[in-house]
C-alpha positions, 0 to 999 in steps of 0.5 A: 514469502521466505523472510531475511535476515537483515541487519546494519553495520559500521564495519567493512568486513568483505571477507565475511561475506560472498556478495558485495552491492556498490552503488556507482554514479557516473563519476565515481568522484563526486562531490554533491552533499546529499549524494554522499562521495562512496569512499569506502570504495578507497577502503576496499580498495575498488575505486581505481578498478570501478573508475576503469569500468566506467571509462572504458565503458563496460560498466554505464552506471546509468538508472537501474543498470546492474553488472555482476562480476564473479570471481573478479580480482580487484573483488574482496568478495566471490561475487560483486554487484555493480548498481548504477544510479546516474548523475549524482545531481539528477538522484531523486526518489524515483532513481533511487528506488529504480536502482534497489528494485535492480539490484533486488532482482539481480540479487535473488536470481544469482546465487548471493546467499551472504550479502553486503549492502553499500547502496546504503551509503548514499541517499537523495536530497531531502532524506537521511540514512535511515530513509535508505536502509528503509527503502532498502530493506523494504524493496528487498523483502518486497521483491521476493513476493510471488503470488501462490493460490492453489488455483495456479496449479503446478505452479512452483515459486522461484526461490532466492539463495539470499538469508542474510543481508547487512545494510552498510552504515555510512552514519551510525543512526539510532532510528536504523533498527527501528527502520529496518523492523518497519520496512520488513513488516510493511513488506509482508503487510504489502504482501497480504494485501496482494495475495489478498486482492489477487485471489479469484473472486470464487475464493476471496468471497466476504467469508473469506476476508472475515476469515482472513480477519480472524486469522490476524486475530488469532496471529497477533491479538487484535479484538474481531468482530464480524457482523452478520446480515441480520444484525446489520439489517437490525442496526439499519444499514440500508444502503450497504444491504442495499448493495449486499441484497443482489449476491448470493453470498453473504455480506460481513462487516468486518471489524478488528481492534488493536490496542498498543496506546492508552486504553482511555485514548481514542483510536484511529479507524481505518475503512476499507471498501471491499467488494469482492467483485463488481459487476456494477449491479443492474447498471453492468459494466462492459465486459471488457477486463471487467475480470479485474474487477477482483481487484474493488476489494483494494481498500479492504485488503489494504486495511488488513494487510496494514494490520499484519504490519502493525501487528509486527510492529506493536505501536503505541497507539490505538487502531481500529479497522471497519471493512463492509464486504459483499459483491454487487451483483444483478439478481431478481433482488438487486437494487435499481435505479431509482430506488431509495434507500434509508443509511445507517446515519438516517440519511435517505439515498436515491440511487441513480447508478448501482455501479457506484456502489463503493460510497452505499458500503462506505457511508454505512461503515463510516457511521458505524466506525464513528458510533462503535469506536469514537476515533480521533481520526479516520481514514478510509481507502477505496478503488471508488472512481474510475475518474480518479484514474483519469485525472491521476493515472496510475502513479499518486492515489487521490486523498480528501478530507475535512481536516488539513492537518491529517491530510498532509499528515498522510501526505508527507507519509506517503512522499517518505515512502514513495506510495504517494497521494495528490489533494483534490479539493472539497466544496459547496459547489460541487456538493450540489452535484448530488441534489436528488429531487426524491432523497437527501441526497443521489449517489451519483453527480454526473459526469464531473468531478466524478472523484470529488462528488464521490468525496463529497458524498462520504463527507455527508456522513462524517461528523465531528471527527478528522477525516481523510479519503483515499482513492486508490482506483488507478494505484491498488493493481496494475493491468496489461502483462504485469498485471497484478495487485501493487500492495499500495497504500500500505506503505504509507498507511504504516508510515502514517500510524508509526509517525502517529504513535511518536 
């Protein structure tokens, strides 16, 4: 993905550029707080000649609406980019991220190379300037992402002719470069993440992420360590080899460190489920789509992808991420239904579905991270449910957790940065779904509050520690003609640790 350059300013210099972004509201007059009236279009002298558009209807300045004027002569610059972003009073963050991801595309396809940003200038209620130019700067880097593997064959990227971006100021702000510098890294780490979980599954193996792993290593200087099958089968992680003793390919627990915070000061780990592809083991799935399965390693990609922005961004705080990858497979050695197996934690699990896989690698990676690391928190991330999608769709993420101070911690996260999560409650109640008559506990709860009893079943192996759980299933890839890995919930995860280390 080519980088640009982006920078913000206080001075309107056109001349000094070929491409100028106006944001327009239906009104060109408008007087609403947080809408901020656009008088630099006074400035340039474009208010009288935008209110004509919208007049005689030319231009609508609806949602998302883009007109690109070339060599218009009430333009300072060669070429204008009209962007509409609706009634003033109806502007919230879904239209406004609907209009930069317009001007995004509209920008990379003409032939812009130095660009002037006004959509800057305005922002919703509830946010400030530098909320914009970090939702700018992150949509515009993140719109250039195209998915490159040598498995698409003579397949040639469209390149964009933008290298240089200057993002208006309507209000100097001494957190705008801060801000631009974490949105262009979380752009690249929501890139990683896709290229990650795009990849064909013959080639994102467990090998490969360990490898991409120890790349990052090399990149940025994070600590890495990758654990082998017979070290995990000798510390006596039962229930992730239970899930690994099906597949051919050799599992690994993925271990990475960052250490940017006091040394005495105990980390935050991060926990990503990454099964490179899952069939469901004995209990197979249905074949239909059953190829994006590919995509059950979101939340180990999510982890690394993550690191790739922290690495950019060097916060003052301790990280550290455990990712238990392998496949879950049928085979002659496959686990069964019925079988029970003995956790990391010393917990027994009697497993009633292999297709609930995702908490058998979990749980074990938990009490390693818990043991190994001693965090102050951890969170871990999953495509755990099929039932998170029914109950949320593919718009918010589900989130749980034993501590409600680092759940709306990653809450608020997640709504500054529109990568957002819906709190789904833990209980007593539901914990005695999982009661097995044969082990401490099932792996599955029924048919019910299947995404809740997946929580519950984590909660088994938290100890005293802040924990939060991220269900990703319905928000890590979208299906049909666009399909594809969405990057998510990288955003919020940087949002998170950057506010963290403040």
């Amino acid at each position: 993905m080519q980088s640009l350059q982006f920078k913000h300013t206080t001075e309107l210099q056109p001349n000094e550029f070929d491409t100028l972004v106006v944001p327009l509201f239906t009104q060109t007059q408008v007087t609403h707080a947080n809408a901020h009236p656009l008088t630099q279009l006074e400035t340039l002298g474009l208010a009288d000649a935008c209110q004509t558009l919208l007049d005689d209807k030319d231009f609508a300045a609806k949602v998302g609406d883009t007109l690109l004027l070339i060599d218009w002569a009430q333009a300072p610059v060669h070429r204008l980019l009209l962007v509409g972003l609706g009634e003033a009073e109806k502007l919230n963050d879904k239209n406004y991220r609907t209009a930069m991801q317009a001007a995004a595309t509209a920008l990379h396809q003409s032939g812009a190379k130095k660009v002037l940003s006004l959509l800057s200038a305005t922002w919703p209620q509830g946010h400030d300037q530098a909320w914009s130019l970090y939702q700018q700067t992150l949509w515009l880097q993140h719109a250039l992402y195209q998915y490159q593997h040598t498995s698409r064959g003579d397949f040639t990227p469209k390149a964009s002719q933008v290298t240089q971006i200057s993002l208006f100021q309507a209000q100097p702000g001494d957190s705008d470069t801060d801000k631009i510098a974490q949105a262009q890294a979380t752009a690249y780490g929501m890139k990683m993440t896709q290229d990650l979980a795009n990849t064909p599954a013959n080639f994102c193996t467990p090998a490969h992420l360990a490898d991409t792993a120890r790349q990052l290593g090399q990149t940025h200087g994070f600590e890495v360590e990758i654990l082998e099958r017979e070290q995990m089968d000798a510390l006596g992680m039962g229930a992730f080899m239970a899930v690994a003793q099906g597949s051919s390919l050799p599992p690994k627990m993925i271990c990475l460190s960052y250490q940017g915070g006091d040394p005495d000061d105990a980390p935050i780990a991060l926990v990503g489920k990454g099964v490179t592809f899952d069939t469901g083991g004995i209990s197979l799935k249905p074949g239909q789509a059953m190829d994006e399965m590919k995509y059950d390693m979101g939340g180990a990609a999510a982890v690394l992808g993550t690191f790739e922005a922290i690495g950019r961004l060097k916060p003052n705080q301790n990280i550290v991420a455990v990712i238990p990858a392998t496949e879950n497979m049928p085979s002659g050695q496959a686990i069964k239904p019925g079988d029970v197996v003995t956790s990391l934690s010393g917990q027994t699990i009697e497993i009633l579905n292999t297709d609930a896989e995702g908490r058998l690698i979990l749980c074990d990676a938990l009490t390693y991270a818990q043991q190994t690391y001693h965090p102050k928190a951890v969170i871990d991330m999953a495509t755990l449910t099929g039932a998170c999608i029914i109950a949320l769709g593919h718009e918010m993420s589900g989130i749980m957790g034993n501590a409600p101070g680092l759940v709306q911690a990653m809450i608020d996260a997640g709504q500054t940065t529109y990568d957002r999560f819906w709190q789904l409650p833990l209980s007593d109640e539901y914990d005695q779904q999982l009661k097995s008559n044969f082990a401490d506990m099932a792996n599955i709860g029924g048919r019910g509050a299947g995404t809740i009893t997946a929580g519950q079943f984590l909660a088994r192996f938290i100890e005293d520690t802040d924990w939060a759980h991220l269900d990703i299933a319905g928000t890590a890839w979208r299906t049909g003609d666009k399909k594809g890995a969405t990057g998510r919930p990288v955003s919020a995860l940087v949002e998170y640790l950057m506010q963290a280390a403040d």
